[in-house]
TILORO-824972 format. One record per residue (C-alpha): y, z, x; residue in one letter. Coordinates in steps of 0.2 Angstrom, whole numbers, plus 5000, padded with zeros to 4 digits. Layout:
BEGIN
YZXA ...
***
This chain:
BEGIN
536354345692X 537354215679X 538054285663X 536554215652X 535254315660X 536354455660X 536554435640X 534554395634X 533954575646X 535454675637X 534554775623X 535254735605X 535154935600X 535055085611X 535155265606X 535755395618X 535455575617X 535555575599X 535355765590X 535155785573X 534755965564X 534555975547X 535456145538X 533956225527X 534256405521X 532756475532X 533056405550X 533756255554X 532556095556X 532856015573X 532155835571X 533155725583X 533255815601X 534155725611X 533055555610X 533555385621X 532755215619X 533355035616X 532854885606X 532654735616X 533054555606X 531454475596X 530354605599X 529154695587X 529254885592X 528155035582X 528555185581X 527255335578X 527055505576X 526355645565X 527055675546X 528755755549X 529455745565X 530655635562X 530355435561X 531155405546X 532555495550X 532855405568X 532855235557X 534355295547X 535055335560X 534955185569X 535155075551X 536855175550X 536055285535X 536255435544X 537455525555X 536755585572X 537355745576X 537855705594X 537455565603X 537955365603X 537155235594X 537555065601X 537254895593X 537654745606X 538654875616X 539454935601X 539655125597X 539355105580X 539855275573X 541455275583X 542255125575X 543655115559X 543155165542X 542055015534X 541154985548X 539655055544X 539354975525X 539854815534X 538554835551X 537154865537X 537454715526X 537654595541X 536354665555X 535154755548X 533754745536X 532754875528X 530954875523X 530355015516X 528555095510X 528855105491X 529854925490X 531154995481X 531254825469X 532354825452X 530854815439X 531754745426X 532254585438X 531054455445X 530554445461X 531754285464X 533054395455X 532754545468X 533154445483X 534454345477X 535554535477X 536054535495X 536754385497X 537854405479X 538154575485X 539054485499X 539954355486X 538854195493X 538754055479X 537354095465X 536653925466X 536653955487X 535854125485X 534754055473X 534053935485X 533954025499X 532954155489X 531654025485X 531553965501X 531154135510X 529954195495X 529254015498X 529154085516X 528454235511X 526854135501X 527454175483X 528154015478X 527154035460X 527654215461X 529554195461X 529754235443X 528754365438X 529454555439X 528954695452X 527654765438X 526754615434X 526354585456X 524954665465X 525754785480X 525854665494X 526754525486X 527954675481X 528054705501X 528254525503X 529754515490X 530554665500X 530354575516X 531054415511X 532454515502X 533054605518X 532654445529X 533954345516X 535554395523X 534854345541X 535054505550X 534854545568X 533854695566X 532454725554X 532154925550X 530154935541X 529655125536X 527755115532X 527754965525X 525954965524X 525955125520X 525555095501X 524354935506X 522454935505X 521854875524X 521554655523X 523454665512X 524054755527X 523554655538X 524154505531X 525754575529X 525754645548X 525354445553X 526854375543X 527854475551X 527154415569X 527554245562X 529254265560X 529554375574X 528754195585X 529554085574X 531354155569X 531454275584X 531854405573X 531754565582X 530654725573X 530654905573X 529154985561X 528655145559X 526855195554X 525455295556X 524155145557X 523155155574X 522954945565X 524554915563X 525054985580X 524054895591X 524654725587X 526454765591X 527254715608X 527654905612X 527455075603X 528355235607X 527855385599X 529255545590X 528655675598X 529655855599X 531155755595X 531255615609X 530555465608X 529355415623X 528055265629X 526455295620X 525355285636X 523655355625X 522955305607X 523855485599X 522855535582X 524055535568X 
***
């Protein structure tokens, strides 16, 4: 087997035996129990499971939000809770992406505004981070949106700013918690197809939580959180 094949079948994320308990004044919450999986490049993975059990907390995890317990997190072989201090803030602003249910915009900033932040936050030219902004909100379908604020857009163009927001930067990995979650069901849909789109045309590689049997079913593989590991989802699982 040559090198290159070697390389395109090695995962671009794995988790291995990761814990994580969080301390409450009653008992302890065990939410992680020793849960394995990877993430194989340009792929669009779901994840599933009941409110509660722990899907939002196994993305920070894997986004470097969040310290497992016990347990390795590896990105491209990488332990990435074992390295130098810095690491982390630096893995999140270059590798991953995050989408999350409640878009979590700046309302007093436009749209074009918004995703312009994460490529200032990372001291790119303004005039370069402007025009890439307008490119990927172009992308996105809101190129006569681009200047109005979060307030004054309907929930699924907010969505799409927050996607083309955490797509500016280019990262590997894109992390989506419920994004559909706050979208009536033909927005959601759209939404799930774009990001179809650019998984088959940028190859960029999904992980998305949710509890849509909808949104499920048009992703390339599904696990489901269940008693704190994460397993196959062989049957439709009511949620």
């Amino acid at each position: 087997m040559n090198d290159v094949t070697q390389v395109s079948k090695a995962p671009l994320m794995e988790a291995v035996d990761v814990f994580k308990t969080y301390r409450k004044e009653t008992d302890p919450l065990k939410v992680l129990t020793g849960t394995s999986f990877s993430i194989p490049p340009g792929k669009v993975l779901g994840i599933v499971g009941a409110s509660g059990v722990g899907k939002s907390t196994l993305l920070h995890v894997i986004g470097g939000l969040d310290h497992p317990d016990s347990g390795n997190v590896y990105f491209r072989g990488e332990d990435i809770f074992a390295q130098k201090s810095g690491y982390l803030e630096t893995y999140r602003n270059n590798h991953i992406g995050f989408v999350f249910q409640q878009f979590n915009l700046l309302h007093d900033f436009s749209a074009l505004e918004n995703v312009m932040f994460p490529p200032l936050i990372k001291k790119i030219d303004k005039k370069l981070a402007q025009e890439k902004a307008e490119e990927y909100l172009c992308q996105m379908g809101l190129k006569d949106r681009m200047h109005h604020r979060p307030g004054e857009l309907s929930g699924g163009e907010c969505q799409r700013v927050a996607l083309a927001r955490a797509l500016i930067n280019e990262p590997e990995l894109l992390l989506a918690d419920e994004p559909t979650g706050n979208l009536d069901t033909n927005t959601a849909d759209g939404l799930v197809d774009l990001i179809r789109k650019l998984n088959e045309e940028l190859g960029q590689t999904f992980v998305i939580v949710t509890h849509s049997q909808r949104v499920a079913k048009k992703l390339d593989e599904v696990y489901q959180l269940f008693q704190g590991k994460v397993q196959p989802l062989e049957n439709e699982v009511v949620l």
